[in-house]
Backbone as CSV, one residue per row, in Angstrom:
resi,resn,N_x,N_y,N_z,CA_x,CA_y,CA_z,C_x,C_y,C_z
1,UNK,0.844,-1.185,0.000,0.000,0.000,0.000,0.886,1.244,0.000
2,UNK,0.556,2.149,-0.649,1.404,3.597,-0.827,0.422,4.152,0.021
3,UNK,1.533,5.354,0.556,0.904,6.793,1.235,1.811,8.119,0.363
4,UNK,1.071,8.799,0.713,1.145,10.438,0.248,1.708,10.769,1.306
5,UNK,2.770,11.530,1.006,3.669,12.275,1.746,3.785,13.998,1.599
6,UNK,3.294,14.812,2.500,4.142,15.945,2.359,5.457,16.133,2.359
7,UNK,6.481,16.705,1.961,7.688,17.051,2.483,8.056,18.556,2.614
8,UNK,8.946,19.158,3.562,8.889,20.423,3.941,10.061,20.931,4.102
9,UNK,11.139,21.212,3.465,12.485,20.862,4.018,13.031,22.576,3.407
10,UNK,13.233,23.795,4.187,13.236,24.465,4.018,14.762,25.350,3.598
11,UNK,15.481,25.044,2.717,16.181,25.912,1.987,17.508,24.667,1.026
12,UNK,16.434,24.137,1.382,17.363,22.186,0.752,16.584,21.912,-0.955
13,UNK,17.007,22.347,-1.773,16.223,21.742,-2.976,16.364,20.542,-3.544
14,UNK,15.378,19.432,-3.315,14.801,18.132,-2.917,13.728,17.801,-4.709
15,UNK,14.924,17.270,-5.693,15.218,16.628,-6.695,13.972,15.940,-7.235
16,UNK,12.618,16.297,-6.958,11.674,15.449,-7.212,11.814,14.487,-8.051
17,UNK,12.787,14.974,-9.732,12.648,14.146,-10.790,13.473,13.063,-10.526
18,UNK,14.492,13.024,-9.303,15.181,11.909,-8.965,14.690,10.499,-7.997
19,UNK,13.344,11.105,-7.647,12.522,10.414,-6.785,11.742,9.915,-7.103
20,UNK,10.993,8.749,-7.882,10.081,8.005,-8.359,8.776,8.520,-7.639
21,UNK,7.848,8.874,-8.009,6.295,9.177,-6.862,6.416,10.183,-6.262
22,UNK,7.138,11.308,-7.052,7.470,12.850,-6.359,6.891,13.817,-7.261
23,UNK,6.877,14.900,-6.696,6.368,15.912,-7.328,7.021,17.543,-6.897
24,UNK,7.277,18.426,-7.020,7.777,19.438,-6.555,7.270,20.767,-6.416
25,UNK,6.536,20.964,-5.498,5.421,21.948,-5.653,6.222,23.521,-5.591
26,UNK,7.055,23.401,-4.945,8.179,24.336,-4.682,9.706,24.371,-4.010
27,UNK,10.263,24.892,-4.614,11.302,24.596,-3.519,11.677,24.435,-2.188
28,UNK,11.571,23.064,-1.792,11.841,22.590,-0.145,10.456,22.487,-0.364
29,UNK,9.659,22.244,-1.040,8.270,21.490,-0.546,8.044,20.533,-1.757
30,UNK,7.548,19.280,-1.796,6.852,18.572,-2.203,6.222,16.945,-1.693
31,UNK,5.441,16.517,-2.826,4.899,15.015,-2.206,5.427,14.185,-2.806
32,UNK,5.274,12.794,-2.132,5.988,11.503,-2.222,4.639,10.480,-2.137
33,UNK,4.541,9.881,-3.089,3.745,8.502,-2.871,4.849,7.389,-2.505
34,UNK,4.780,6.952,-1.768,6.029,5.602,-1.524,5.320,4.526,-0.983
35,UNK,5.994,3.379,-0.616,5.478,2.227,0.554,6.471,2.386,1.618
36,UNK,7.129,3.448,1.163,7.782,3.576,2.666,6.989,3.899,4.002
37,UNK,7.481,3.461,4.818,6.651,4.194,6.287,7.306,5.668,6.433
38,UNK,6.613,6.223,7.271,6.722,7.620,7.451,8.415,7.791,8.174
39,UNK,8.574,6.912,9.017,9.968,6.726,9.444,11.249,6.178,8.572
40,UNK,10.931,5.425,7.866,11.817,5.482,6.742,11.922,6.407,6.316
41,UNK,11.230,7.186,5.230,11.092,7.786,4.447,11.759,9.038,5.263
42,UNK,11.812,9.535,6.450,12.266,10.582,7.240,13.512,10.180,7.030
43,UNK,14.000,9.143,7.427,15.441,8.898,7.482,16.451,8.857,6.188
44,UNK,15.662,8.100,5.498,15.906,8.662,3.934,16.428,9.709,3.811
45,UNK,15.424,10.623,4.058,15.560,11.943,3.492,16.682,12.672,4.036
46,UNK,16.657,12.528,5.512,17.425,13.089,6.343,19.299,12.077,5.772
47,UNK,19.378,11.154,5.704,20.830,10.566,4.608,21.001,11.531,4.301
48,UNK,20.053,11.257,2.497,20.536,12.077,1.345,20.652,13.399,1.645
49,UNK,19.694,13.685,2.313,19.919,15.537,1.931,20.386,16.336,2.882
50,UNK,20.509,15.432,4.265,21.060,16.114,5.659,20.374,17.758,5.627
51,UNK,19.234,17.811,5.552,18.767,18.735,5.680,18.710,19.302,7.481
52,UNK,18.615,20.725,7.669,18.715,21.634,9.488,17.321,21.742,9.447
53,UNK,16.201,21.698,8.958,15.490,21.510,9.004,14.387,20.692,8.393
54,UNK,13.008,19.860,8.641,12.426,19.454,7.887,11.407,18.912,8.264
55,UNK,10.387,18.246,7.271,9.198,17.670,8.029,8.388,16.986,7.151
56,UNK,8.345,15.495,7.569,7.437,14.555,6.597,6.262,14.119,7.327
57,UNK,5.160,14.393,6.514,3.770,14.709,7.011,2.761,13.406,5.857
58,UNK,2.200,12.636,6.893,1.020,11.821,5.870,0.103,12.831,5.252
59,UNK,-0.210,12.194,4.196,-1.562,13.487,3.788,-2.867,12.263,3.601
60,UNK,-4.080,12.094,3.681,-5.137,11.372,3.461,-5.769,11.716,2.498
61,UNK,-5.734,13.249,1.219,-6.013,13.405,0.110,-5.160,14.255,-0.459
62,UNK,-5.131,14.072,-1.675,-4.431,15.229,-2.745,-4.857,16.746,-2.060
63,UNK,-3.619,17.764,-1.766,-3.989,19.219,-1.406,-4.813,19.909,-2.420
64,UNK,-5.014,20.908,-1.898,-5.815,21.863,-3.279,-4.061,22.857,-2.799
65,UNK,-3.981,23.891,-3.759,-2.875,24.741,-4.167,-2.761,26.176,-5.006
66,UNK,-1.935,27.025,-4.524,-1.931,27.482,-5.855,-0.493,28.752,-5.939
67,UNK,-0.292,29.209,-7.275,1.151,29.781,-7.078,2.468,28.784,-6.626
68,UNK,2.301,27.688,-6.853,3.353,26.722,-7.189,4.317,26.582,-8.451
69,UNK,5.125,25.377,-8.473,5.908,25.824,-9.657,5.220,25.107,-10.771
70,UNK,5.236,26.101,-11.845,4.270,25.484,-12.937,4.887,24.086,-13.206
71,UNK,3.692,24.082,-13.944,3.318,22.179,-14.160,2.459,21.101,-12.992
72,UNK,3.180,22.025,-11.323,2.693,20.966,-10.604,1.578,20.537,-10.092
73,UNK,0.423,21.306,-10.620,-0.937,20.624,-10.148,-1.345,19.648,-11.467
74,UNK,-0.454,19.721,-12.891,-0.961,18.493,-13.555,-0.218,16.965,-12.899
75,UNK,1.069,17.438,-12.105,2.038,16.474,-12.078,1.512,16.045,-10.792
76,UNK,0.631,16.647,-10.250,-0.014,16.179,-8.483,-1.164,15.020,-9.042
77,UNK,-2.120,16.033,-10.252,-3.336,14.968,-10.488,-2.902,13.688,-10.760
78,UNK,-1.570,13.400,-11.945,-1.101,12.014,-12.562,-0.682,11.496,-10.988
79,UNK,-0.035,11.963,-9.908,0.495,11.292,-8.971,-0.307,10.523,-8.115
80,UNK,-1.742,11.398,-8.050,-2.888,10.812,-7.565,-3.600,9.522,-7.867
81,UNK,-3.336,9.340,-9.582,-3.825,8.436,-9.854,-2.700,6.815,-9.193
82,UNK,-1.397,6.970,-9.076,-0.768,6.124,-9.050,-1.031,4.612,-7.656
């Protein structure tokens, strides 16, 4: 089973296109569909990107948005479907 992930990682720019089930709503923010658990997926993140700050958040539906970086509310809907 996948979950939706927020991610929040504030002045760290976090590679969506390198991340399978990502999306990049802005810099230091985007979502993750994974089967990771929320604790993985923290630790993950925290490896690769050794980010000073950050924060991985379940989400239970697709956000609504807006003033993001273009493209990403088509690249949220396809993620939704996955």
């Amino acid at each position: 089973m996948t979950t939706l992930y927020l991610i929040y990682a504030p002045g760290v720019t976090v590679d969506a296109r390198a991340i399978e089930g990502s999306v990049e709503l802005m810099p230091g923010l985007c979502l993750i569909r994974t089967e990771q658990t929320r604790s993985q997926l923290y630790h993950a993140i925290k490896r690769r990107l050794d980010p000073e700050q950050f924060l991985v958040a379940p989400l239970s539906d697709l956000p609504k948005f807006k003033g993001m970086t273009a493209g990403a509310s088509k690249a949220v809907r396809r993620l939704g479907r996955l």
